[in-house]
C-alpha positions as CSV (number, residue, x, y, z in Angstrom):
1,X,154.5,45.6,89.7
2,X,154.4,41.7,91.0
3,X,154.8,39.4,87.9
4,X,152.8,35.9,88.7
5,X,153.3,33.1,86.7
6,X,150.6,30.7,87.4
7,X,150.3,26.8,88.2
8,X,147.0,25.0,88.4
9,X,147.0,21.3,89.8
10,X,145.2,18.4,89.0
11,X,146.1,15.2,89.2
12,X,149.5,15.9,90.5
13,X,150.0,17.2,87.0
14,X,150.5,20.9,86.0
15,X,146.9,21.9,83.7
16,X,144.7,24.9,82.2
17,X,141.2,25.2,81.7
18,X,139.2,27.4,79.9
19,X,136.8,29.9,81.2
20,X,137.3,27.3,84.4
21,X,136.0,24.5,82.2
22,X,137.1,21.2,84.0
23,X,136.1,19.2,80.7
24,X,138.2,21.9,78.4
25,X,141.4,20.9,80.6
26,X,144.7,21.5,78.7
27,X,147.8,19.1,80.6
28,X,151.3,19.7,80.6
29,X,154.3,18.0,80.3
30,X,156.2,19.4,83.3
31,X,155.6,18.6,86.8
32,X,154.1,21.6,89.2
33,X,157.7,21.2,91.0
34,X,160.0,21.4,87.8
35,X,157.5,24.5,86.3
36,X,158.3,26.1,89.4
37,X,161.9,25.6,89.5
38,X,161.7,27.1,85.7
39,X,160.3,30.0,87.1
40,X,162.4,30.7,89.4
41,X,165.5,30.1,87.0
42,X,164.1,33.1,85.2
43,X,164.1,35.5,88.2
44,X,160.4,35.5,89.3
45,X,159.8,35.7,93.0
46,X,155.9,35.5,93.2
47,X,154.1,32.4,92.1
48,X,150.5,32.4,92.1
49,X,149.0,28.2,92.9
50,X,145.5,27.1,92.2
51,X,144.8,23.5,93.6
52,X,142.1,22.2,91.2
53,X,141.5,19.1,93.3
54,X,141.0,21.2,96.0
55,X,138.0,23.4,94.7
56,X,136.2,20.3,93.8
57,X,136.9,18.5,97.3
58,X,137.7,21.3,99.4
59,X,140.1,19.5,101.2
60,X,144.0,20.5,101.0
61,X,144.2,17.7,98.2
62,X,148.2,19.0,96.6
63,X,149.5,20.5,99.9
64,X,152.6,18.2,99.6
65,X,153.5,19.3,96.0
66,X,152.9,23.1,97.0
67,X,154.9,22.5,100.3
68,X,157.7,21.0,98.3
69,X,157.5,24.2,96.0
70,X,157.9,26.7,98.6
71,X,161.0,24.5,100.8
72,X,163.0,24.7,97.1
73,X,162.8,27.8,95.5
74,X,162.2,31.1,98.2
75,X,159.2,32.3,95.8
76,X,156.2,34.1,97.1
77,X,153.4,32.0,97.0
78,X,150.4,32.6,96.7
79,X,147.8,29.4,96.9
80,X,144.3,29.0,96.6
81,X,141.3,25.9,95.5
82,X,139.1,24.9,97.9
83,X,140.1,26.7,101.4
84,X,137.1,26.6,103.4
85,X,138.0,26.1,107.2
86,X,140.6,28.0,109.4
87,X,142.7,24.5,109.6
88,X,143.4,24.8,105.8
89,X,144.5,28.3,106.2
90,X,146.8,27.4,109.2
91,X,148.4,23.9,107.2
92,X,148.9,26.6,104.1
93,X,150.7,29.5,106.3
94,X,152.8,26.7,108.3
95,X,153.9,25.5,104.8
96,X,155.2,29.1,104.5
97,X,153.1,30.6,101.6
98,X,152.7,34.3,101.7
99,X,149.0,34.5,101.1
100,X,146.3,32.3,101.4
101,X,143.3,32.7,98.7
102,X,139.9,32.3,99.9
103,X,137.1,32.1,97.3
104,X,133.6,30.6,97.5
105,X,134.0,30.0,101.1
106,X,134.1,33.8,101.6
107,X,131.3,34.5,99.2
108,X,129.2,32.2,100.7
109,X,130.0,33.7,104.7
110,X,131.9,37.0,105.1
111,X,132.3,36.1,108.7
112,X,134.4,33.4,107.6
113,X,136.4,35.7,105.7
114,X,135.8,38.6,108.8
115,X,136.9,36.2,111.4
116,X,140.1,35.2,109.0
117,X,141.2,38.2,108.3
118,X,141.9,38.4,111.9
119,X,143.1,35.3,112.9
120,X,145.9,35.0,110.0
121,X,146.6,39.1,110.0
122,X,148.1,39.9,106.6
123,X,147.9,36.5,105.2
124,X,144.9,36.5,103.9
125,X,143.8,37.1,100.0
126,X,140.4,37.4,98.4
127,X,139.7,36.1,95.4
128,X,136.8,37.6,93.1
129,X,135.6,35.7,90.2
130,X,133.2,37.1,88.2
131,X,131.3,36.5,85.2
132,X,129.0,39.7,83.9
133,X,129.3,41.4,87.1
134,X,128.1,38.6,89.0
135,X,130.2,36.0,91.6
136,X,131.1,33.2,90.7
137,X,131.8,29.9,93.1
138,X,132.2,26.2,93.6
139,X,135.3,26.2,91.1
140,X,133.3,28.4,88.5
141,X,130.1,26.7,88.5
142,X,127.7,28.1,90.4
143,X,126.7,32.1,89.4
144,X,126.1,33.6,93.4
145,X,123.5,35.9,92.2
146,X,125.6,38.4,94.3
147,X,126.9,41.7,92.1
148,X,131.0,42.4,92.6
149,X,130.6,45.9,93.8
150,X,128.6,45.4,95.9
151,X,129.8,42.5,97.6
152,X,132.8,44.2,97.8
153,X,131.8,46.9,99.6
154,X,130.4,45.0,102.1
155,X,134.3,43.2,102.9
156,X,136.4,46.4,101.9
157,X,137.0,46.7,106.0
158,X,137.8,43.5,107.2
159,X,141.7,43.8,106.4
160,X,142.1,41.8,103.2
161,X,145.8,42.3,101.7
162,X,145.4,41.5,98.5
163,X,142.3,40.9,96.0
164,X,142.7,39.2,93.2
165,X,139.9,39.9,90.5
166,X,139.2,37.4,87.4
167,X,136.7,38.1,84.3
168,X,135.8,34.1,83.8
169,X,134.7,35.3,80.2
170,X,138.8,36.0,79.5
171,X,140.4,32.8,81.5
172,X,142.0,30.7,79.2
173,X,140.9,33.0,76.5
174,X,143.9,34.6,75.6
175,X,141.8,38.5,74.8
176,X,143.7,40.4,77.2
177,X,142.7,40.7,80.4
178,X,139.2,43.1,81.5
179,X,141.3,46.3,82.2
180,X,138.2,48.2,82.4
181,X,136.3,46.5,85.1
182,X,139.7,46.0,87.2
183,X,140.1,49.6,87.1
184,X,136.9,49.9,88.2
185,X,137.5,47.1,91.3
186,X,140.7,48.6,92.3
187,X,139.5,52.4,92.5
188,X,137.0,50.7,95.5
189,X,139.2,48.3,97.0
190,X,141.0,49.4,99.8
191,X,143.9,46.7,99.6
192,X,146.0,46.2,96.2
193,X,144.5,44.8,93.1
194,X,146.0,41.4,91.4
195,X,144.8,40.7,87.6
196,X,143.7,37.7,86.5
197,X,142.5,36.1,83.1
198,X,143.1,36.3,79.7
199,X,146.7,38.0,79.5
200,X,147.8,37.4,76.2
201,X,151.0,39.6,74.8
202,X,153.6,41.5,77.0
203,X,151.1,44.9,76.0
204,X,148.9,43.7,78.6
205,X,151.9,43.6,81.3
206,X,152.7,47.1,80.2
207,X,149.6,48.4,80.2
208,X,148.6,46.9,83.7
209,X,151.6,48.5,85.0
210,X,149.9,52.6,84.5
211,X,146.5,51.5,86.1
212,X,146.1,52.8,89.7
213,X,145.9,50.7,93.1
214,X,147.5,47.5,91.2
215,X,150.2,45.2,93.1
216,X,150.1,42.5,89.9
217,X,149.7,40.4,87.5
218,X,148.6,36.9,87.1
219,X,150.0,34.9,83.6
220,X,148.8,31.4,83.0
221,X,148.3,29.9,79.5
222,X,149.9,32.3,77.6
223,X,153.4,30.9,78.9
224,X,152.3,27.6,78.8
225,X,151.4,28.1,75.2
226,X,154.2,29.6,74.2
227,X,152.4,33.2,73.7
228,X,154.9,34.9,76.0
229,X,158.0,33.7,76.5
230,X,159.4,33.6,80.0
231,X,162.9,35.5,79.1
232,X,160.7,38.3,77.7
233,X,158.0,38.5,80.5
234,X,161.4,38.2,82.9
235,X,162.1,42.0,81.2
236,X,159.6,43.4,82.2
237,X,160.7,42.4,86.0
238,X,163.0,45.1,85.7
């Protein structure tokens, strides 16, 4: 199983929010560029990138930073914030990330996501963010009134590669992530299931590693915090 440690930008600087709360924004003292570089030190070779300027503006706002990650360290990146246009898919594949997220933008038109899927073949992730079975978008703000399920079996044919699921309620939360409803998204999916929100102890790595149809796991502010330390998470690389 993938181990992602995560970096959110804003304002150049590395951040976390909670339950996507741009006003409940956490900063950190190292840059994006030197987090990664500690990431890498410890052996990781996925790194999952949110530009936070980017799903406000929806313009490629950190592309340089991200660009300068990827040139550095040989880590698997995958990006998302904000991609709504096949010209920000194409800058982020010519920067040489492995996936591209696409949100909102896909919610909002699954012929955007249909017609992307086949332009960038294999490139191309999906990212479900939900909050009591509904989709969020526009960076967490705006409730889609469309149900998960059955959004997602609407797409499950258009030759995603990876779907990344998120329970808002646990981002930033630190109360382990929704195991329950993940299980539930990756028994439909048809392409492999990523983890996201509110891992808290190295349990939830181990327990995320016996569920069915799941390529990974996404850790955020439980590093950052100090929760799980990068040598132990590192271990369970192995």
């Amino acid at each position: 199983m993938k181990i992602f440690p995560a970096i959110d930008i804003k304002d150049k600087k590395c951040v976390r929010l909670v339950k996507g709360d741009f006003d409940k924004k956490t900063e950190y003292k190292l840059s994006p560029v030197e987090q990664a570089s500690k990431y890498k030190d410890h052996g990781f070779k996925n790194l999952h990138i949110v530009d936070l300027d980017g799903a406000l503006t929806g313009e490629t706002i950190n592309i340089d930073i991200i660009k300068d990650i990827v040139n550095k360290f040989d880590l698997k990146v995958e990006v998302g914030g904000g991609i709504r246009n096949p010209d920000s898919i194409k800058k982020y594949i010519d920067t040489g990330v492995e996936k591209v997220i696409l949100g909102s933008a896909a919610i909002r038109d699954k012929n955007f996501l249909k017609e992307s899927c086949e332009k960038f073949p294999n490139k191309i992730a999906l990212g479900l963010d939900a909050r009591d079975g509904y989709l969020s978008v526009s960076g967490w703000k705006e409730n889609s009134n469309q149900l998960t399920f059955d959004y997602l079996k609407e797409v499950n044919n258009y030759g995603i590669s990876r779907l990344i699921y998120t329970d808002i309620n646990r981002d930033g939360m630190k109360q382990s992530p929704n195991f329950d409803e993940t299980s539930k998204v990756a028994e439909l999916s048809n392409c492999p299931v990523i983890i996201s929100g509110g891992v808290t102890t190295i349990n939830d790595i181990k327990k995320a590693k016996n569920l069915k149809n799941i390529e990974g796991i996404i850790v955020g502010k439980a590093i950052y915090d100090g929760d799980i330390k990068l040598e132990d998470l590192a271990m369970e690389l192995n």
